[in-house]
ChimeraX commands (.cxc) that place a marker at each C-alpha (Angstrom):
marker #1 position 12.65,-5.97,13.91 radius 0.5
marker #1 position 11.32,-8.84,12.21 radius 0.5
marker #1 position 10.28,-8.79,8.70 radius 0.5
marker #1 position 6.42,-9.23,9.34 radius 0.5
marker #1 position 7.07,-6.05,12.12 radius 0.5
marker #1 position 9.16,-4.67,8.58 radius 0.5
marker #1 position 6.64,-4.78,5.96 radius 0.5
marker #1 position 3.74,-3.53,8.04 radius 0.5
marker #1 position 6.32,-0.30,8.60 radius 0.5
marker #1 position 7.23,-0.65,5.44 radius 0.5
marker #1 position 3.40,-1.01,3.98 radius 0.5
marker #1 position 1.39,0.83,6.68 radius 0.5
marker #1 position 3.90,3.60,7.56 radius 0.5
marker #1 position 3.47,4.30,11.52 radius 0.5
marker #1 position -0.40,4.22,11.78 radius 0.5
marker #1 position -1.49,3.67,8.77 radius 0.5
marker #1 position -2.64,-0.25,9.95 radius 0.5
marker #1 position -4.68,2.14,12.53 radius 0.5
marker #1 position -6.15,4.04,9.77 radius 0.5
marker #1 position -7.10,1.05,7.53 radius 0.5
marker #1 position -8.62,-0.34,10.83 radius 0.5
marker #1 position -10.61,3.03,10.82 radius 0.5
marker #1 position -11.96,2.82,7.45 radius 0.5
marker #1 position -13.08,-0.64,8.08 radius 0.5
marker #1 position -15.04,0.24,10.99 radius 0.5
marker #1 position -16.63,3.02,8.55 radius 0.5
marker #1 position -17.56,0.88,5.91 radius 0.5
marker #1 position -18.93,-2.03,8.50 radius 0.5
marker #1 position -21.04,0.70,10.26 radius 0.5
marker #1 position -21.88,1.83,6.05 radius 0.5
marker #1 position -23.47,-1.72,5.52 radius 0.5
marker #1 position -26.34,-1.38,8.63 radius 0.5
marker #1 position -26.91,2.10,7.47 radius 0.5
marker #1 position -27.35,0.73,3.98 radius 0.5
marker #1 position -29.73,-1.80,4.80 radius 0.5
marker #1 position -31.64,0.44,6.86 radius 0.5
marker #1 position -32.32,2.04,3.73 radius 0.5
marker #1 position -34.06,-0.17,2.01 radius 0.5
marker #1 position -35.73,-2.22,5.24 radius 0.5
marker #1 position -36.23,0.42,7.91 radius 0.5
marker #1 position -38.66,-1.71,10.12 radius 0.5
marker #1 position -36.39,-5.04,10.37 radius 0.5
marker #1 position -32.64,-5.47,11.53 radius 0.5
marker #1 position -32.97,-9.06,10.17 radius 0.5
marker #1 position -31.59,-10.49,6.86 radius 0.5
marker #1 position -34.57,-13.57,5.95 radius 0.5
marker #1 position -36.01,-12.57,2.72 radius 0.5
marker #1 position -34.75,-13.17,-0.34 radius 0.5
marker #1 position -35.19,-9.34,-0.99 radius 0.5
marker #1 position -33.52,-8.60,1.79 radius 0.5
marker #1 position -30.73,-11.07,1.06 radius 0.5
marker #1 position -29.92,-9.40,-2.07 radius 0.5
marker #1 position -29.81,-6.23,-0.82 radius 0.5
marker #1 position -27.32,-7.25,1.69 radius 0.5
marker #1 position -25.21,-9.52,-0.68 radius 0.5
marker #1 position -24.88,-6.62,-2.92 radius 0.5
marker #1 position -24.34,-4.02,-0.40 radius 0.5
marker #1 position -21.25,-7.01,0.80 radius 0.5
marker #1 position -19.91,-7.16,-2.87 radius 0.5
marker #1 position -19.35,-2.97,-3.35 radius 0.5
marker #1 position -17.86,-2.51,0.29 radius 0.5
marker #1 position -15.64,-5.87,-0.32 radius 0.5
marker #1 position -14.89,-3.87,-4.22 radius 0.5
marker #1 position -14.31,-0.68,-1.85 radius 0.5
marker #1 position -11.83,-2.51,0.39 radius 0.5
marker #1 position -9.84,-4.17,-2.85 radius 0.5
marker #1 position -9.22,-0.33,-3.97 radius 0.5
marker #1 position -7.67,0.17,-0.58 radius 0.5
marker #1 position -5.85,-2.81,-0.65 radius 0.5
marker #1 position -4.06,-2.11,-3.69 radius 0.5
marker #1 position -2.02,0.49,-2.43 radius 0.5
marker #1 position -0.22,-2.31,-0.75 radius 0.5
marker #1 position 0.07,-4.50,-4.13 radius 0.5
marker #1 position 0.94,-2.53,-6.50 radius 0.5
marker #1 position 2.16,0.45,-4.87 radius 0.5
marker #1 position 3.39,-2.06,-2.48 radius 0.5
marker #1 position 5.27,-5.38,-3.70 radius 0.5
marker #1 position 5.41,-3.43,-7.26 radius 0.5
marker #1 position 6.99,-0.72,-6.12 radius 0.5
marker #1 position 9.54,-3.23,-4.28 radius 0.5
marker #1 position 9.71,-5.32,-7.13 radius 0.5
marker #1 position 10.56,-2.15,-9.16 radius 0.5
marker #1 position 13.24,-0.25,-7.43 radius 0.5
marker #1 position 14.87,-3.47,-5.98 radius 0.5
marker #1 position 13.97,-3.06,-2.50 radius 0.5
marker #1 position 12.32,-6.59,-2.47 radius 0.5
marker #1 position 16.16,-8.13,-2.60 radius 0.5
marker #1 position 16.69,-6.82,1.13 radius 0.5
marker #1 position 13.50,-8.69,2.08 radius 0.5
marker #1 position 15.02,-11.65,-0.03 radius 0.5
marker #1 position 18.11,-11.46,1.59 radius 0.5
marker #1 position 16.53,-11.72,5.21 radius 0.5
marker #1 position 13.82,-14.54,4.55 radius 0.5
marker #1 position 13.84,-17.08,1.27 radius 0.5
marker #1 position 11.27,-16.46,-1.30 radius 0.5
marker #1 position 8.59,-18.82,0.41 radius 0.5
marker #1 position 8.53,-16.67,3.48 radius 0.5
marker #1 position 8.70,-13.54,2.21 radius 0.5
marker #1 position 6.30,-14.44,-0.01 radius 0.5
marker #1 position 3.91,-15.78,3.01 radius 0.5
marker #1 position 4.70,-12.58,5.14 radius 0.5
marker #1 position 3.90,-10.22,1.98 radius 0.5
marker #1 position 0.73,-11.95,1.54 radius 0.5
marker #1 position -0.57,-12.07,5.31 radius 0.5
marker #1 position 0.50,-8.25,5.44 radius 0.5
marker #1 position -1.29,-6.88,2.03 radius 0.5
marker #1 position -4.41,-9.19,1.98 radius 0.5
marker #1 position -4.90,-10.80,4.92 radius 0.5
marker #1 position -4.64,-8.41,8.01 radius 0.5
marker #1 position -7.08,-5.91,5.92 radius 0.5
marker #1 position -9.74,-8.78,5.10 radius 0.5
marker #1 position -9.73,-10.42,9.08 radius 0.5
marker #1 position -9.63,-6.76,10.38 radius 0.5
marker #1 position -12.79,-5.69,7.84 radius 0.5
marker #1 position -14.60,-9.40,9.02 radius 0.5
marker #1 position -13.90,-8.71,12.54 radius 0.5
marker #1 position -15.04,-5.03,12.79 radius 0.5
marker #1 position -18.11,-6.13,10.93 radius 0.5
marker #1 position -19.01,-8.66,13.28 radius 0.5
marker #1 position -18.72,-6.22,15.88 radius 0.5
marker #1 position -20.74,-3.80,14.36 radius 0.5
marker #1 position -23.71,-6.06,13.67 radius 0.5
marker #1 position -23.47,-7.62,17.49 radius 0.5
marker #1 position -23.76,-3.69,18.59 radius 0.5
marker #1 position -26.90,-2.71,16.25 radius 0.5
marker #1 position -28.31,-6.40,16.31 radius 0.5
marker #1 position -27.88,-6.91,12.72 radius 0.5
marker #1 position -29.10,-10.38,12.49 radius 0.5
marker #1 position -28.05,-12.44,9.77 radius 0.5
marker #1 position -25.86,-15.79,8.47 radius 0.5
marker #1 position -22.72,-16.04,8.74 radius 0.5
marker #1 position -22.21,-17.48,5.00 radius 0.5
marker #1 position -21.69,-13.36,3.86 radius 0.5
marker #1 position -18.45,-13.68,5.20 radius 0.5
marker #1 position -17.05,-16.00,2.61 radius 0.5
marker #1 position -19.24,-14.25,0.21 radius 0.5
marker #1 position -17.12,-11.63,0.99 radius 0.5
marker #1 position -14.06,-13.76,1.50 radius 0.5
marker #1 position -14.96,-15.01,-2.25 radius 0.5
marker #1 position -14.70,-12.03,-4.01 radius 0.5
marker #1 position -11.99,-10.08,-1.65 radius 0.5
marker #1 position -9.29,-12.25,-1.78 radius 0.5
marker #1 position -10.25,-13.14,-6.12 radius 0.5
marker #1 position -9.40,-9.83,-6.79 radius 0.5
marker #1 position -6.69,-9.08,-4.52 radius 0.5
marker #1 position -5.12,-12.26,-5.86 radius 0.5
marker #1 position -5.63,-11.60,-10.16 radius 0.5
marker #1 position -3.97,-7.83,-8.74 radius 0.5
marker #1 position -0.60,-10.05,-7.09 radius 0.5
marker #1 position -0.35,-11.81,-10.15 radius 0.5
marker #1 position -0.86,-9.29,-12.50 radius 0.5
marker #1 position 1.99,-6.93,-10.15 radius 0.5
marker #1 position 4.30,-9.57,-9.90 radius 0.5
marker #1 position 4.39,-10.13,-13.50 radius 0.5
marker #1 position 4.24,-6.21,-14.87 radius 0.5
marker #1 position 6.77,-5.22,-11.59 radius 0.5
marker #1 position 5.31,-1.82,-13.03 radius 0.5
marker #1 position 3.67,-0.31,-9.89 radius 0.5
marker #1 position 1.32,1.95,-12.10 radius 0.5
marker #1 position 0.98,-0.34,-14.76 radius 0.5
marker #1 position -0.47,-3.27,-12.58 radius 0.5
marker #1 position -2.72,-0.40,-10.32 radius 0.5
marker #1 position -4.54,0.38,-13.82 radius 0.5
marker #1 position -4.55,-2.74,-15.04 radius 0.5
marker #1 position -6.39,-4.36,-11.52 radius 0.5
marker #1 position -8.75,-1.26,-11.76 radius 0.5
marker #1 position -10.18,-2.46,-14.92 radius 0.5
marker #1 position -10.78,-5.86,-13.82 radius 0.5
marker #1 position -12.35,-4.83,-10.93 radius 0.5
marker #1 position -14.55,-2.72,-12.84 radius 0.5
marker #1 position -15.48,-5.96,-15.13 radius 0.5
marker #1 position -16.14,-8.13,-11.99 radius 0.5
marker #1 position -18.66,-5.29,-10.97 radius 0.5
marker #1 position -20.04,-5.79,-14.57 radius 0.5
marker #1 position -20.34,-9.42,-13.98 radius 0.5
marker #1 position -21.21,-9.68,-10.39 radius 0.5
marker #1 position -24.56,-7.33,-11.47 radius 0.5
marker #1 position -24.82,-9.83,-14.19 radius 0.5
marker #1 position -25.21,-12.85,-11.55 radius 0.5
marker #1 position -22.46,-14.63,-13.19 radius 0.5
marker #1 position -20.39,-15.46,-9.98 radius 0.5
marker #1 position -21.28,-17.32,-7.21 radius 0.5
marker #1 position -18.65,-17.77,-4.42 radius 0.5
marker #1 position -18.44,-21.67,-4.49 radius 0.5
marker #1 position -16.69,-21.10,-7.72 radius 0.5
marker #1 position -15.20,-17.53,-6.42 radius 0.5
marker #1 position -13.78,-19.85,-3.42 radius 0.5
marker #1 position -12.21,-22.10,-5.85 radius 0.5
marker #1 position -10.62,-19.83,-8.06 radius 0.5
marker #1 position -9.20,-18.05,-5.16 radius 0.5
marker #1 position -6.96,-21.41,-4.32 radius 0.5
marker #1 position -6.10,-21.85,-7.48 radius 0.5
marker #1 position -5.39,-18.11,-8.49 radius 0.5
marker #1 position -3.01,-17.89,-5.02 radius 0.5
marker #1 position -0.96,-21.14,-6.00 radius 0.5
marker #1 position -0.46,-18.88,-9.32 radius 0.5
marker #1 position 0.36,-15.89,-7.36 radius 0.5
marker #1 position 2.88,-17.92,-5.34 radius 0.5
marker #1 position 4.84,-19.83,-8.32 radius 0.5
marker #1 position 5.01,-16.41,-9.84 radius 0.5
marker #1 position 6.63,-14.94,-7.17 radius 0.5
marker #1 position 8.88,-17.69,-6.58 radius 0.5
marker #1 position 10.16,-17.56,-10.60 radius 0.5
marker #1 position 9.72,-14.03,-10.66 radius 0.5
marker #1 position 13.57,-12.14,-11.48 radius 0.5
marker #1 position 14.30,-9.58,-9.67 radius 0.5
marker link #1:1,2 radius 0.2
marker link #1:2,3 radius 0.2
marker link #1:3,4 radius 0.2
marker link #1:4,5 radius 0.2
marker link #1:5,6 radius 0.2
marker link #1:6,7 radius 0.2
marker link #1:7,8 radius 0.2
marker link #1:8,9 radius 0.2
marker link #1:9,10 radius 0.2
marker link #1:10,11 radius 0.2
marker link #1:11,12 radius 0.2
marker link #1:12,13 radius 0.2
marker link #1:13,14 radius 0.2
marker link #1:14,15 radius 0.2
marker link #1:15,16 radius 0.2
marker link #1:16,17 radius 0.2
marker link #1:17,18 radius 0.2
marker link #1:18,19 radius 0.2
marker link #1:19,20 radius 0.2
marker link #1:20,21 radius 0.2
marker link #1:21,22 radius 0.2
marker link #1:22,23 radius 0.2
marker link #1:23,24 radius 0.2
marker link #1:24,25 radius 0.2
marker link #1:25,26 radius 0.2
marker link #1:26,27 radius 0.2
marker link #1:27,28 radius 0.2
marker link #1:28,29 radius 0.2
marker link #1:29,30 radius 0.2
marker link #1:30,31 radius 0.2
marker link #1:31,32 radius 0.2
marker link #1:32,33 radius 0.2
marker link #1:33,34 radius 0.2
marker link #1:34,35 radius 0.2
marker link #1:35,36 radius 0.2
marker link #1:36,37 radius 0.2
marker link #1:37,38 radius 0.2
marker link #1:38,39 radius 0.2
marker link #1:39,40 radius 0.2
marker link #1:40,41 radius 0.2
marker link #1:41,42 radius 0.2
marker link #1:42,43 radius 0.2
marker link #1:43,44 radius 0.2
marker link #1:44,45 radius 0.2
marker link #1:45,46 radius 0.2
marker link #1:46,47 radius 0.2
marker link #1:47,48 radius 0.2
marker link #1:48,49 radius 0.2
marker link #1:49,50 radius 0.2
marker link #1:50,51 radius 0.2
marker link #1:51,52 radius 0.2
marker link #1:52,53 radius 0.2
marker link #1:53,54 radius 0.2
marker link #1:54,55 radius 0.2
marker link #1:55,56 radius 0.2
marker link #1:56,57 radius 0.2
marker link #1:57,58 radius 0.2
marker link #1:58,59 radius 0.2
marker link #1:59,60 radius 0.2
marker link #1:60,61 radius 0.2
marker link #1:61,62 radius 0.2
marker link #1:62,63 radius 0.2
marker link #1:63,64 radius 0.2
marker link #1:64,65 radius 0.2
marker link #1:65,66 radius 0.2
marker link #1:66,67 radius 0.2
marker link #1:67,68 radius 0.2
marker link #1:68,69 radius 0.2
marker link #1:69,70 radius 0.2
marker link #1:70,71 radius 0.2
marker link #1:71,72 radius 0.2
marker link #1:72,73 radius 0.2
marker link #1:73,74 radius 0.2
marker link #1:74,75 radius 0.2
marker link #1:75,76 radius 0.2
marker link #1:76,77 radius 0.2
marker link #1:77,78 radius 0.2
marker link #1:78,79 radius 0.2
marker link #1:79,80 radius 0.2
marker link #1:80,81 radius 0.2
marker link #1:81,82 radius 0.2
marker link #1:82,83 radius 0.2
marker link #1:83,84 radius 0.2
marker link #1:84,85 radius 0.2
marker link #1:85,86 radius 0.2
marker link #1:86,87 radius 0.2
marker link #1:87,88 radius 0.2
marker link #1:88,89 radius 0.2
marker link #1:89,90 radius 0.2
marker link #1:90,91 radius 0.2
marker link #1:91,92 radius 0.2
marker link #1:92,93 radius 0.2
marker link #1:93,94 radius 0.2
marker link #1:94,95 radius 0.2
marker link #1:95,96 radius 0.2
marker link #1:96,97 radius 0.2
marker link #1:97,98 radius 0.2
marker link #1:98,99 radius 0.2
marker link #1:99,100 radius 0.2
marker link #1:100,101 radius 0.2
marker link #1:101,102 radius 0.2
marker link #1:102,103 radius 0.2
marker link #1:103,104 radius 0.2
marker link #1:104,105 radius 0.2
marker link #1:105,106 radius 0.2
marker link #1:106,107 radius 0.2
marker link #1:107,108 radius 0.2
marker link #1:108,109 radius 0.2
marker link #1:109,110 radius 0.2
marker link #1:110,111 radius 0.2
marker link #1:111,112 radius 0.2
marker link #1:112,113 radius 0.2
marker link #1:113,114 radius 0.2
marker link #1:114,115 radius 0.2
marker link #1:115,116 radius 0.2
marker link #1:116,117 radius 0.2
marker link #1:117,118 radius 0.2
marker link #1:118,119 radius 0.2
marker link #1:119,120 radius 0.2
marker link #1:120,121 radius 0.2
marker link #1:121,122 radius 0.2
marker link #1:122,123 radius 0.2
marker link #1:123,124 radius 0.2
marker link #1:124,125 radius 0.2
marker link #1:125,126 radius 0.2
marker link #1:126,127 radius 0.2
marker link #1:127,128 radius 0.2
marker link #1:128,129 radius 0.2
marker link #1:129,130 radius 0.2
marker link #1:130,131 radius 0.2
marker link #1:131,132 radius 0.2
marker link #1:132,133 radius 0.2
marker link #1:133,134 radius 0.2
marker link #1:134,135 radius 0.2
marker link #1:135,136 radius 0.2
marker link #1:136,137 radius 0.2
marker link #1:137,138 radius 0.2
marker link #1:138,139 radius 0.2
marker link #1:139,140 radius 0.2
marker link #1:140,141 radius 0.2
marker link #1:141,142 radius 0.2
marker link #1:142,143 radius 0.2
marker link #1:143,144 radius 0.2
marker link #1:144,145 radius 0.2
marker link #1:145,146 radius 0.2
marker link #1:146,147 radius 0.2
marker link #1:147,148 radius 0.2
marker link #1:148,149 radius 0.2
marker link #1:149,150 radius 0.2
marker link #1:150,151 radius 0.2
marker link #1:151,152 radius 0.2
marker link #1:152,153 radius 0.2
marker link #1:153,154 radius 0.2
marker link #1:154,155 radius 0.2
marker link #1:155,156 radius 0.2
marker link #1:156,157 radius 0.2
marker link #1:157,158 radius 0.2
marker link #1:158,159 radius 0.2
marker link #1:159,160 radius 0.2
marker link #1:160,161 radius 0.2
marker link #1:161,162 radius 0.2
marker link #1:162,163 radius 0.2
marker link #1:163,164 radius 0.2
marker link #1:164,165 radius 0.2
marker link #1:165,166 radius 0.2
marker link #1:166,167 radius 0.2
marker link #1:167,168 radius 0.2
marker link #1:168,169 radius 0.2
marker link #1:169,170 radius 0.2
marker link #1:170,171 radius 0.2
marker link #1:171,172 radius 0.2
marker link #1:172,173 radius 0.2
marker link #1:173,174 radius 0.2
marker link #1:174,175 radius 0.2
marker link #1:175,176 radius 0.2
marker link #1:176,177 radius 0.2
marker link #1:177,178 radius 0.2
marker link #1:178,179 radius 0.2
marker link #1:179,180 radius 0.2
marker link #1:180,181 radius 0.2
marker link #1:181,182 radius 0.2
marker link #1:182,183 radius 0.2
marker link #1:183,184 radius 0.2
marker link #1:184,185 radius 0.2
marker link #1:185,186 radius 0.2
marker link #1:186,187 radius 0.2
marker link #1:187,188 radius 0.2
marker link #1:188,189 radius 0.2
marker link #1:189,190 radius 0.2
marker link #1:190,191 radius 0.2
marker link #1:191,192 radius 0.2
marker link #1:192,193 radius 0.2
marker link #1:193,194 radius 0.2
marker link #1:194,195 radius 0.2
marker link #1:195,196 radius 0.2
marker link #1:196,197 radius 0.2
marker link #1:197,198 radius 0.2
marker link #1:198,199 radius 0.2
marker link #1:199,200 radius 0.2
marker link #1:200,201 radius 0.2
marker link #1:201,202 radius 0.2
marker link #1:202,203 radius 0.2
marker link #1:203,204 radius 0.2
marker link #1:204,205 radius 0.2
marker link #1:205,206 radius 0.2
view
């Protein structure tokens, strides 16, 4: 078994990718339902009204999906980080790959499977709208997944980094009502927050 094949066993346990895949579907189908809500007569996103309703409705299931996600930070590199296991994983691949591998398994499988299933969902209801919400949600996703990688890999306290990621996603909330982000910027911090993320992982002791 490879080490990709590894650490989704290791991550996911033996369906637990199918479960995530699940809840994904859920919270996809939660978004048309949502906007149904508030615009009953119209499957289409044109107003500005409308757009904000659907932005924010994108922000709290992409805030939903980060809480879900960190089961695999730091429950998940933490915990690896913290009992030692991450010096097998060291041992098979250098710290680049397993880095890379860690990376595609925690945050990136969970954000193309939540894009994907979306898409799908809005083809079957004819959910009409831009495709510029997906790195709106992109934006925001992968900022908070990657402040909750740097703040595991530095802690290596799998608890310790959970609560501290909780409260900053609870202050992005608080911000993100406040219309202080825009995902331009969010885009651009997510770079440079990664390259962080990476250097820390490749100094980090273990």
């Amino acid at each position: 078994m490879g080490l990709v094949g590894l650490l989704i066993k290791h991550r996911y346990g033996v369906y637990g990718l199918l479960t995530y895949l699940d809840l994904e579907f859920a919270l996809s189908i939660g978004i048309v339902l949502s906007y149904n809500i508030f615009f009953p007569a119209t499957r289409n996103v044109i107003l500005p009204r409308q757009q904000f309703v659907f932005n924010l409705t994108i922000t709290l299931v992409s805030i939903i999906l980060v809480v879900l996600v960190l089961r695999n930070i730091p429950f998940g590199i933490g915990q690896d980080f913290y009992d030692g296991t991450i010096i097998t994983f060291l041992q098979m691949k250098g710290r680049k790959k397993v880095f890379f591998y860690s990376y595609v398994v925690d945050v990136i499988l969970p954000g193309i499977f939540f894009i994907f299933s979306s898409l799908i969902i809005f083809y079957l209801a004819s959910f009409n709208t831009n495709l510029v919400w997906i790195l709106e949600f992109l934006s925001s996703y992968l900022f908070l997944c990657n402040i909750s990688y740097i703040i595991t890999i530095l802690t290596k306290r799998p608890f310790r980094a959970f609560f501290l990621s909780v409260v900053i996603i609870l202050l992005f909330l608080g911000l993100e009502f406040m219309g202080i982000f825009n995902y331009p910027v969010l885009l651009l911090s997510d770079i440079i927050l990664l390259a962080i993320s990476y250097y820390s992982f490749k100094g980090a002791s273990v």
